[in-house]
BATIKE-815789 format. One record per residue (C-alpha): x, z, y; residue in one letter; residue number from 1. Coordinates in pm, 1 decimal, decimal comma, padded with zeros to 6 digits. Layout:
BEGIN
X|Z|Y|A|NUM
...
END
This chain:
BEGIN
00628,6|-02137,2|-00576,6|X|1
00992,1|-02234,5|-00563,3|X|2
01235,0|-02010,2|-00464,8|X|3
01590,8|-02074,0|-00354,6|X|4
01854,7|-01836,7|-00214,0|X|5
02190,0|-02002,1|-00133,1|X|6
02402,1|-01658,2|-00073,7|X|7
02752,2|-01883,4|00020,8|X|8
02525,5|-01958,7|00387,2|X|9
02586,9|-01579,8|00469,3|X|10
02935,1|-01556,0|00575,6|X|11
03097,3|-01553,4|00931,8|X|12
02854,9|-01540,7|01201,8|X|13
02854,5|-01226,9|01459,9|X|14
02593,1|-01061,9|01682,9|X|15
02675,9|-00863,7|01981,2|X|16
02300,5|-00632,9|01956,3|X|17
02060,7|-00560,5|01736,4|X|18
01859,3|-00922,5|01715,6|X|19
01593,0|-01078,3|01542,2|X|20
01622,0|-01414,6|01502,1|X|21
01541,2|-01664,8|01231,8|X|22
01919,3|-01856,4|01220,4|X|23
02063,9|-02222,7|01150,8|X|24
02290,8|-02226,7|00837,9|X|25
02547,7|-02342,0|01109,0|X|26
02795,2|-02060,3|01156,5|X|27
02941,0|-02225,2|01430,0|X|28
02669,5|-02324,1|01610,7|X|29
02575,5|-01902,1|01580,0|X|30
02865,6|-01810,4|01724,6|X|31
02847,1|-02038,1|02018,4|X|32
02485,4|-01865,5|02140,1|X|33
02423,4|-01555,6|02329,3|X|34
02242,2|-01338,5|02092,6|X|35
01961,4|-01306,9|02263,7|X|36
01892,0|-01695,6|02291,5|X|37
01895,5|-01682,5|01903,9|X|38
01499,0|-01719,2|01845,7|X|39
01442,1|-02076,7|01711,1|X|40
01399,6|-02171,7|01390,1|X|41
01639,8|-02331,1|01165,1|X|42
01768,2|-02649,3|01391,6|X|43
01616,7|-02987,6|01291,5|X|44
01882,2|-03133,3|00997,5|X|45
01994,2|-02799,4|00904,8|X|46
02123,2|-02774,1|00494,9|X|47
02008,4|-02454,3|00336,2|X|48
01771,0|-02231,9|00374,5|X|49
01682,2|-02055,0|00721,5|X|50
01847,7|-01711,1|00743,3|X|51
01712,9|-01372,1|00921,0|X|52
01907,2|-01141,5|01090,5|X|53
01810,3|-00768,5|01189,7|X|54
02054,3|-00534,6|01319,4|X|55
02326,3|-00712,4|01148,8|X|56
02166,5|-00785,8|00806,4|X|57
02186,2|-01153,6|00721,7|X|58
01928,7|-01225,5|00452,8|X|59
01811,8|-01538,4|00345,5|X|60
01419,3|-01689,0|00346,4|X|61
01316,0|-01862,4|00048,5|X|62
01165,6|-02170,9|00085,5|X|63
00729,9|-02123,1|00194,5|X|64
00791,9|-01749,7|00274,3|X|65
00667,5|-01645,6|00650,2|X|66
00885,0|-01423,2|00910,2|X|67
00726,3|-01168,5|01093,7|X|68
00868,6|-01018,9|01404,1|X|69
00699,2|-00708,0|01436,7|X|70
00817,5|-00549,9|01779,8|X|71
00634,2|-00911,2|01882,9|X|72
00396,5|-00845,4|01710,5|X|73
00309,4|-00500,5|01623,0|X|74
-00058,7|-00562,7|01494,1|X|75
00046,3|-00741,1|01230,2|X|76
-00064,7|-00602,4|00889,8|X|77
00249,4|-00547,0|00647,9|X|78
00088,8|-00712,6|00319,3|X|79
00225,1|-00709,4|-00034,0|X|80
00033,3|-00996,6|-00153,9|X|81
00183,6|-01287,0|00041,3|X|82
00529,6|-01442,3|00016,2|X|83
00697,9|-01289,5|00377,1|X|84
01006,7|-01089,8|00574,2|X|85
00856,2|-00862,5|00790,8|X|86
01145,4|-00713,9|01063,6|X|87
01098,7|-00389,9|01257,4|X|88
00832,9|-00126,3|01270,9|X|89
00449,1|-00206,3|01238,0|X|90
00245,8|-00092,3|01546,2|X|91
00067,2|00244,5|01522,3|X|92
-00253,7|00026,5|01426,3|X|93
-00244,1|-00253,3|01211,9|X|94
-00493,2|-00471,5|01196,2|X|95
-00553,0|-00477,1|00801,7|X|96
-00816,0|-00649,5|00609,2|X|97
-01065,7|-00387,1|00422,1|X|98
-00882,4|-00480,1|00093,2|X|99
-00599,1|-00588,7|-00033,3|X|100
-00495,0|-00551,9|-00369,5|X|101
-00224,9|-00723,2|-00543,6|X|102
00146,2|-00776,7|-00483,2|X|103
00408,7|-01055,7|-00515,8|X|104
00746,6|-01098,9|-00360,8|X|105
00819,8|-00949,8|00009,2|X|106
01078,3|-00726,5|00240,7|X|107
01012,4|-00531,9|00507,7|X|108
01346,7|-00427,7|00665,6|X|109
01249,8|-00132,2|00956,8|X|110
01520,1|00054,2|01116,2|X|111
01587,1|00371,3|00895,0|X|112
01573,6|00725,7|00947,0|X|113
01205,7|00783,9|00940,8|X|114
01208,0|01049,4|00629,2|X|115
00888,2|00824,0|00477,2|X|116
00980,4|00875,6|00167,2|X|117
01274,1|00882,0|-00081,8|X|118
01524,0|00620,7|-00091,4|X|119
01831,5|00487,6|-00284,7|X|120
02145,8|00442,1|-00020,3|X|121
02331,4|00127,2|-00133,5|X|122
02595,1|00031,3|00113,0|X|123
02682,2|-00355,2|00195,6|X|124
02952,2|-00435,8|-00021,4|X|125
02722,5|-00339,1|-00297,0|X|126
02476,7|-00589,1|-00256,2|X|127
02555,1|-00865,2|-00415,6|X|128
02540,2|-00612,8|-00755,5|X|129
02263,8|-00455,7|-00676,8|X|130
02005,8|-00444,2|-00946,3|X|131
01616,5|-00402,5|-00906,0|X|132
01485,4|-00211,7|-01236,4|X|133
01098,4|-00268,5|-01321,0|X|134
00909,4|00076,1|-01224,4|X|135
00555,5|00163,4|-01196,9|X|136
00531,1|00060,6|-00837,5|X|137
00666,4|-00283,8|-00848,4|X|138
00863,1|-00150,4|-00550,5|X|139
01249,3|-00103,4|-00456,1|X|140
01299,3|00130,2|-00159,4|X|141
01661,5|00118,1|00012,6|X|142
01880,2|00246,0|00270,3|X|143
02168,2|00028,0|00433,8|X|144
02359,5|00272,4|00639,5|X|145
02624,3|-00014,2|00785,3|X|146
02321,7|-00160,5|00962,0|X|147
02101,0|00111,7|01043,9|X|148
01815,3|-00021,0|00799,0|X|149
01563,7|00084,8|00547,4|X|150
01461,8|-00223,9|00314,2|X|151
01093,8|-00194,1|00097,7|X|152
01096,0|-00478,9|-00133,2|X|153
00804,6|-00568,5|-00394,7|X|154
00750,0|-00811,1|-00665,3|X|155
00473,4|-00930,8|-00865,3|X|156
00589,5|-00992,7|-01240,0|X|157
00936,2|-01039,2|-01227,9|X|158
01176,8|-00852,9|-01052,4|X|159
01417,8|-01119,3|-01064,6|X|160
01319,8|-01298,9|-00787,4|X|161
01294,0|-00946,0|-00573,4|X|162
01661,9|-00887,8|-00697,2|X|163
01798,9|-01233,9|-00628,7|X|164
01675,7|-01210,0|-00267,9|X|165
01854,4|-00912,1|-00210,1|X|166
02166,8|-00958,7|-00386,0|X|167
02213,8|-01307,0|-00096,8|X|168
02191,9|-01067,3|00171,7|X|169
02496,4|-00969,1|00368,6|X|170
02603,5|-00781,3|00683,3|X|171
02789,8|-01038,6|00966,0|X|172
03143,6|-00992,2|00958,1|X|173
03178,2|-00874,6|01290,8|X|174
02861,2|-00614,2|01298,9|X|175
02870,4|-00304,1|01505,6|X|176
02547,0|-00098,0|01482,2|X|177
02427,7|00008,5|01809,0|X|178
02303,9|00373,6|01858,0|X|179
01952,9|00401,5|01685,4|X|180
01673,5|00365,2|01943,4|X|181
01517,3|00695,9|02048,8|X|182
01236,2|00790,5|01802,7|X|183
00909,2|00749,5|01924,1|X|184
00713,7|01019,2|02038,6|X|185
00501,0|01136,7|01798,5|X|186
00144,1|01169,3|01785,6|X|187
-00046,7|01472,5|01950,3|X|188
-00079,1|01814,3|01657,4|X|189
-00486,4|01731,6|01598,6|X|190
-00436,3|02030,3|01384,2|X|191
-00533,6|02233,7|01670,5|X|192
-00773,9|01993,8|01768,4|X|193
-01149,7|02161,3|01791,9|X|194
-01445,1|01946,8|01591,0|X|195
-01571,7|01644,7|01797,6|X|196
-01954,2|01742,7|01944,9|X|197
-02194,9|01695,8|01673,8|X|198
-01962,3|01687,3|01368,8|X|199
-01937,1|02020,9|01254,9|X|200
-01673,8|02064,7|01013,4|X|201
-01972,9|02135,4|00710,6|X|202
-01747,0|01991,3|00443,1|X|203
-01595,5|02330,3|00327,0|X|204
-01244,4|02342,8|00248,7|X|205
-01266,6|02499,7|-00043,9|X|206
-01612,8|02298,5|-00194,5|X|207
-01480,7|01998,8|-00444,8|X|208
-01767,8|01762,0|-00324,1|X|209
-01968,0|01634,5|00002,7|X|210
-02275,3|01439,7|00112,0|X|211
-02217,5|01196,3|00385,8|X|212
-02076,3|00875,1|00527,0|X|213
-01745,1|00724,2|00460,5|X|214
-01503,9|00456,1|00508,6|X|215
-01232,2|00247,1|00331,7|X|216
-00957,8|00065,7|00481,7|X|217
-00623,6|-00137,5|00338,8|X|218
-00350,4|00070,4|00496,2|X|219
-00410,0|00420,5|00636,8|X|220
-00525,2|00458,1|01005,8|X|221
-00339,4|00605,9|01280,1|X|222
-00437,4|00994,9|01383,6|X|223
-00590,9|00846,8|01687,1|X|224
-00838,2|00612,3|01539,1|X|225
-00908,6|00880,5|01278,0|X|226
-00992,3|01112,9|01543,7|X|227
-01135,1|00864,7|01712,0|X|228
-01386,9|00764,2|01392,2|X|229
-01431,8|01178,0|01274,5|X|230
-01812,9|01172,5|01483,1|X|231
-01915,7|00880,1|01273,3|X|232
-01758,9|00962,6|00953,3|X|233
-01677,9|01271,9|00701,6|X|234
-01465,3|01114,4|00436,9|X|235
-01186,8|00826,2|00407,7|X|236
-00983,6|00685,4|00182,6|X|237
-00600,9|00661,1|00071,5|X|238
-00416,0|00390,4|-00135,5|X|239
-00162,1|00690,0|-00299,6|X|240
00051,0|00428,3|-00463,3|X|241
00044,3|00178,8|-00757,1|X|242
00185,3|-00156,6|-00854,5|X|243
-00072,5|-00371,5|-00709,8|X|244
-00146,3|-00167,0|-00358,5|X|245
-00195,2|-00461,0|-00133,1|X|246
-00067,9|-00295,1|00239,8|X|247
00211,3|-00108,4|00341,7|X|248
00102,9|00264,7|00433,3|X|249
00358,9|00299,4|00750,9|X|250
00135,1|00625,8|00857,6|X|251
00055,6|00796,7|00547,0|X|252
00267,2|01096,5|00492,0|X|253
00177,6|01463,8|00376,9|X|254
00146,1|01556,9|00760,6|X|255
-00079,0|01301,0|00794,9|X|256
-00340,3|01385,1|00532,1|X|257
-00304,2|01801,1|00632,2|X|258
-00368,4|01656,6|01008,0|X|259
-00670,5|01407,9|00886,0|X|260
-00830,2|01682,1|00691,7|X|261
-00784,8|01952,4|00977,2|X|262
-00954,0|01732,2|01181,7|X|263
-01289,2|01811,9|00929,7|X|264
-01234,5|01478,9|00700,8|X|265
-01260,3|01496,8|00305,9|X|266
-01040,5|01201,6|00108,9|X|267
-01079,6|01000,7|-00185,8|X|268
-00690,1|00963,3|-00295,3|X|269
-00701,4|00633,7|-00477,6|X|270
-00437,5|00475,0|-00720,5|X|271
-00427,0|00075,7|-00744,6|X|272
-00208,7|00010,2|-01080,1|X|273
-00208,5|-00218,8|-01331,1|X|274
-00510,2|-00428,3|-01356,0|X|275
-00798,1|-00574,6|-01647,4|X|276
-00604,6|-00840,4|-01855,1|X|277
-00888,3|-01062,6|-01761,5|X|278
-00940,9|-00979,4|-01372,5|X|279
-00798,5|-01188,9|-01112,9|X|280
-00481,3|-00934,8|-00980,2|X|281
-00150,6|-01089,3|-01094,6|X|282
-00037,7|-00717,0|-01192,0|X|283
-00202,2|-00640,1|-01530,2|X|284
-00175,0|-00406,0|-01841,7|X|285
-00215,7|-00607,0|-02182,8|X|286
-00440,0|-00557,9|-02479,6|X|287
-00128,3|-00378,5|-02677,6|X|288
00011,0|-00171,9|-02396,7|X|289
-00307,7|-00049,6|-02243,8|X|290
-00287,0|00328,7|-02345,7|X|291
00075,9|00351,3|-02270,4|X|292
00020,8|00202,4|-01942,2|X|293
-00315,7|00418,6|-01876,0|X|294
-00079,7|00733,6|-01905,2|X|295
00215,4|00599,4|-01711,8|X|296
-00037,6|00540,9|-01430,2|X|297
-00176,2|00888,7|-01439,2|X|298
00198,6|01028,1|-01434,8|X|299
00316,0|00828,5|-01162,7|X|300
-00033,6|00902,5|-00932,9|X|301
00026,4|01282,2|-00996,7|X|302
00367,0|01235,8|-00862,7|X|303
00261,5|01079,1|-00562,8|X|304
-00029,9|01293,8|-00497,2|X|305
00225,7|01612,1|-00492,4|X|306
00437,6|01414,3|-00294,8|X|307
00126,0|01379,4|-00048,7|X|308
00061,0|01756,7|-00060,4|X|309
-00221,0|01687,9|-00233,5|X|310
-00274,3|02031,0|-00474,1|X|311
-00384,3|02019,5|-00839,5|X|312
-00740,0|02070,4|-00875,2|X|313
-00790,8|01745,7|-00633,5|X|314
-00960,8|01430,7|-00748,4|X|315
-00767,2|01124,0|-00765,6|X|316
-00919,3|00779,7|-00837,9|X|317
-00790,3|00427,4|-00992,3|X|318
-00932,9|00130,9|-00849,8|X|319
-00969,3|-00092,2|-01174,1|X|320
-01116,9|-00392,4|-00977,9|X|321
-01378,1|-00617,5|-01139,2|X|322
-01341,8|-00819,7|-01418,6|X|323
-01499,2|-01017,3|-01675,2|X|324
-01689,6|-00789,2|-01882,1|X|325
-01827,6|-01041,3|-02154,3|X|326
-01488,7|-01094,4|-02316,1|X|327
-01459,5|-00790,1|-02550,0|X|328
-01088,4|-00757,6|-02582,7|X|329
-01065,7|-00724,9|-02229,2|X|330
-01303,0|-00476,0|-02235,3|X|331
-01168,4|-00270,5|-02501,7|X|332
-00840,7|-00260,1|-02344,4|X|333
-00976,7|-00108,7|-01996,1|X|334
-01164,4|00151,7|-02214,1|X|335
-00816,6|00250,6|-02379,6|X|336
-00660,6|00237,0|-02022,0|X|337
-00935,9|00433,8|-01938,6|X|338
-00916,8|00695,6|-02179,8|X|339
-00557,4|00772,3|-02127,3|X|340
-00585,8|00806,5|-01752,6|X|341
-00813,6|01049,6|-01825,5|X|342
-00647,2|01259,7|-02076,5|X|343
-00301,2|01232,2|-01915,3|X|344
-00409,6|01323,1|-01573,5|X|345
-00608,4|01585,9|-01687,5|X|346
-00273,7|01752,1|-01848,9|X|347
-00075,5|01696,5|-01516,1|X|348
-00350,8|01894,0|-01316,6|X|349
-00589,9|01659,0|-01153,8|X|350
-00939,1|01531,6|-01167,9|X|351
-00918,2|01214,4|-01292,9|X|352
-01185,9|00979,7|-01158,8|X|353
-01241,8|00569,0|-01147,2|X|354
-01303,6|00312,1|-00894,6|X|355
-01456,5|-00017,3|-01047,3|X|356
-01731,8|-00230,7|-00986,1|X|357
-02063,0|-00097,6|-01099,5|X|358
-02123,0|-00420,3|-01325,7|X|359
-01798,6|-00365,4|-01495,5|X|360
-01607,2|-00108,0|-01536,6|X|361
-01800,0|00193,5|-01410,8|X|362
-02113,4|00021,8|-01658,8|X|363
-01847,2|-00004,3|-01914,6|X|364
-01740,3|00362,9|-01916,7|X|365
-02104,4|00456,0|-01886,6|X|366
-02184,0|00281,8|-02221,5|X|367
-01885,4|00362,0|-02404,4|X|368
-01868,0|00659,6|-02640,6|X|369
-01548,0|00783,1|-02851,3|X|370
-01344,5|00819,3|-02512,2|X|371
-01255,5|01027,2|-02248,9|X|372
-01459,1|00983,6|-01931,1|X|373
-01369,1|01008,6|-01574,7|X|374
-01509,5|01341,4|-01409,7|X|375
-01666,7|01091,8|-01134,8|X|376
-01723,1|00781,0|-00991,8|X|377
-01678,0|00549,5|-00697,0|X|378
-01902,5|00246,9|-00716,6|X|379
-01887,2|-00106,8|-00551,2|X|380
-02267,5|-00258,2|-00532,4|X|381
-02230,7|-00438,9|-00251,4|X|382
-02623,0|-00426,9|-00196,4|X|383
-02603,6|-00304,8|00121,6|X|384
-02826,1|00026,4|00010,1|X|385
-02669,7|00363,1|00095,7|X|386
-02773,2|00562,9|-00184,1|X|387
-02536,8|00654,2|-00480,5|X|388
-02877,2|00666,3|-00686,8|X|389
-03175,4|00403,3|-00858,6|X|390
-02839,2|00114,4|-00875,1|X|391
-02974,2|-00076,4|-01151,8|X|392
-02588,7|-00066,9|-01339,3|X|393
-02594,9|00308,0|-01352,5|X|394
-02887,1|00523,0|-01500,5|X|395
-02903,4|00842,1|-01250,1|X|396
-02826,1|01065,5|-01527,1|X|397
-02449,2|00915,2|-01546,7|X|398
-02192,6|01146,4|-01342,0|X|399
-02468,3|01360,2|-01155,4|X|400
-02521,7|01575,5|-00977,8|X|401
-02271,3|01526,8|-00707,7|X|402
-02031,3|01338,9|-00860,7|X|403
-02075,8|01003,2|-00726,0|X|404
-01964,2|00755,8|-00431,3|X|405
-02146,7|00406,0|-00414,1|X|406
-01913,9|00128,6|-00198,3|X|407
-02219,9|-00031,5|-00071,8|X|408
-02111,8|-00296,0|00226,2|X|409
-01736,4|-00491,2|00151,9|X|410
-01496,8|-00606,0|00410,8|X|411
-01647,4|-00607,2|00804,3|X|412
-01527,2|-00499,0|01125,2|X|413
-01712,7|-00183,9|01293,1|X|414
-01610,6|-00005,5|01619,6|X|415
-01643,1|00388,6|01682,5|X|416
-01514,7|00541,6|01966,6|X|417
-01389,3|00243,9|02123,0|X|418
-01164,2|00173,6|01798,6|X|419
-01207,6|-00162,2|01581,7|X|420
-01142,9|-00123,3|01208,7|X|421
-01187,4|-00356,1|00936,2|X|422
-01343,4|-00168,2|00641,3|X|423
-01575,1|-00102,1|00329,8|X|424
-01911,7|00120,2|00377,8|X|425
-01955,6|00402,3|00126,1|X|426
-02184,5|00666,6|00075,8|X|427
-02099,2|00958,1|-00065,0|X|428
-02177,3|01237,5|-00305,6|X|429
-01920,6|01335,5|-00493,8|X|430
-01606,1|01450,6|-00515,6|X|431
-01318,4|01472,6|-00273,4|X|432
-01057,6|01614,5|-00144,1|X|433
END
């Protein structure tokens, strides 16, 4: 896909209020228009590309990439794998596919001051220089105090084109920032909250594996649909972090998973990084670098999981998504990755388990000897049976006795206590936190 940023199209140009508007190139034209008649796109014979502006930040919209006005729209799923601008704050429930995995470029600019996270404070003059640095996460997280904003910004392979994107952004000449809405209330302490009738809370704190049902979404839910889902449900899962995490995570904090699992819930904490050099993802280790990568991954989960208040001792999982197990090289280069995930996150203090689908890499593992296995396993066979055992990839003697979770139904929409989620269907024995 082309890209084209034409940073000389950002100068001039005031607004009077916070706005959201996708702009003409036309500074003129801008500064003839009430502010809040500024919602059309880029007027018909218009040079350039269009321009965004949010709370003052002018930043431009390469050519095919989508806008998305989230206080419009706050539903809207903030996805990493799709060429878009997403402005404001998503809606305490958004509607997310099941999966997602993969990134390429995208912003989300959100007005800052949430504490979600650490992030580098670069103030507007500094734009133009400002340099995006390859990292595990495929991820640059700022703060632009002249405007009030916090920016997220991925990339797929290069982070050139996240950079260049960036550095063509500007604040309007004229900008004042209004006082910062009021924060919104936040949601009730289910801490407190007393087990919902006929879900006892029999998944013991302090056990490192339960039998039951669970559930697998793209971005974490809110504490009300969670609450909402606990009689159905006793474990859920978490995207942690990783360079090809498909959603945005706008409600996962540490108070978040202490809430989720006071409310009786177990969670599988799951890492999406680097991918098979012959799956589909765009984000993938190589044949050469697979080891290295396998312990960077590990490093960079533990880091997150901490961050999460998740405790040593606690399982964490990578999702190494399907791939084309006849082509040996590829193979032996997820069994290195493998191996080193293992090893390295055993050293940092966690149990390191695997993801994959049961035909690939979980069958792969199980057959390989000379490496380091994964402590357990979480299985896609999407065969529709809800048993973790008699799968004709896995002999029942691999990872037993409770050390296994079978993904059993993908993607489909299912509704529990009058809440609508998209998810995956899992069964579960095995480990959790």
């Amino acid at each position: 896909m082309r890209h084209t940023v034409l940073s000389s199209l950002l100068s001039g140009a005031a607004a009077v209020a916070p706005v959201l508007a996708v702009l003409g190139a036309d500074g003129a034209r801008l500064a003839a228009r009430p502010a809040a008649a500024l919602t059309g796109a880029r007027p018909a014979g218009a040079a350039g590309p269009r321009v965004v502006e949010y709370r003052g930040l002018r930043v431009p919209v390469p050519a095919g990439w989508r806008v998305h006005r989230l206080d419009a729209d706050p539903a809207r799923c903030v996805r990493y794998d799709r060429h878009a601008v997403y402005l404001g704050r998503p809606g305490p429930q958004p509607d997310c596919p099941a999966r997602v995995v993969g990134r390429t470029e995208a912003l989300h600019i959100e007005p800052a001051g949430d504490g979600r996270g650490a992030r580098t404070v670069v103030h507007a003059d500094r734009l133009a220089a400002i340099t995006v640095a390859p990292n595990a996460e495929h991820e640059t997280r700022l703060t632009l105090p002249e405007a009030g904003v916090a920016i997220t910004g991925v990339y797929g392979k290069d982070p050139g084109r996240l950079q260049r994107v960036l550095r063509g952004a500007r604040l309007s000449a004229k900008w004042t920032a209004a006082p910062r809405p009021p924060a919104a209330a936040p949601e009730p302490d289910v801490r407190r909250d007393a087990p919902a009738a006929g879900s006892p809370r029999d998944a013991a704190p302090d056990r490192p594996w339960v039998r039951g049902k669970g559930f697998d979404t793209c971005t974490a839910p809110s504490l009300a649909t969670m609450k909402a889902w606990r009689p159905s449900f006793k474990v859920t899962n978490i995207y942690i972090g990783g360079a090809a995490r498909g959603c945005a995570q706008p409600n996962l904090t540490a108070s978040w998973v202490r809430r989720v699992r006071a409310m009786g819930y177990r969670i599988t904490p799951t890492y999406v990084g680097l991918q098979a050099p012959c799956g589909s993802r765009p984000q993938r280790f190589t044949r050469k670098n697979a080891a290295a990568q396998g312990a960077k991954a590990a490093v960079d989960a533990a880091r997150r999981a901490g961050a999460l208040g998740i405790p040593e001792g606690a399982p964490l999982y990578f999702d190494m998504e399907a791939y084309d197990s006849g082509k040996k090289a590829c193979k032996a280069a997820v069994l290195r990755f493998v191996d080193r995930w293992v090893k390295q996150l055993a050293d940092e203090g966690y149990v390191p388990c695997l993801y994959s689908s049961a035909k690939s890499g979980i069958r792969d593992v199980g057959r390989a000897t000379g490496i380091s296995k994964p402590a357990c396993v979480w299985f896609a066979n999407w065969n529709g049976r809800a048993s973790v055992y008699k799968d004709p990839y896995l002999p029942d003697r691999w990872w037993s006795p409770h050390r296994r979770i079978k993904q059993y139904r993908g993607g489909h929409k299912e509704k529990h206590g009058g809440v609508t989620l998209n998810i995956d269907s899992n069964i579960v024995d095995g480990r959790v936190h």
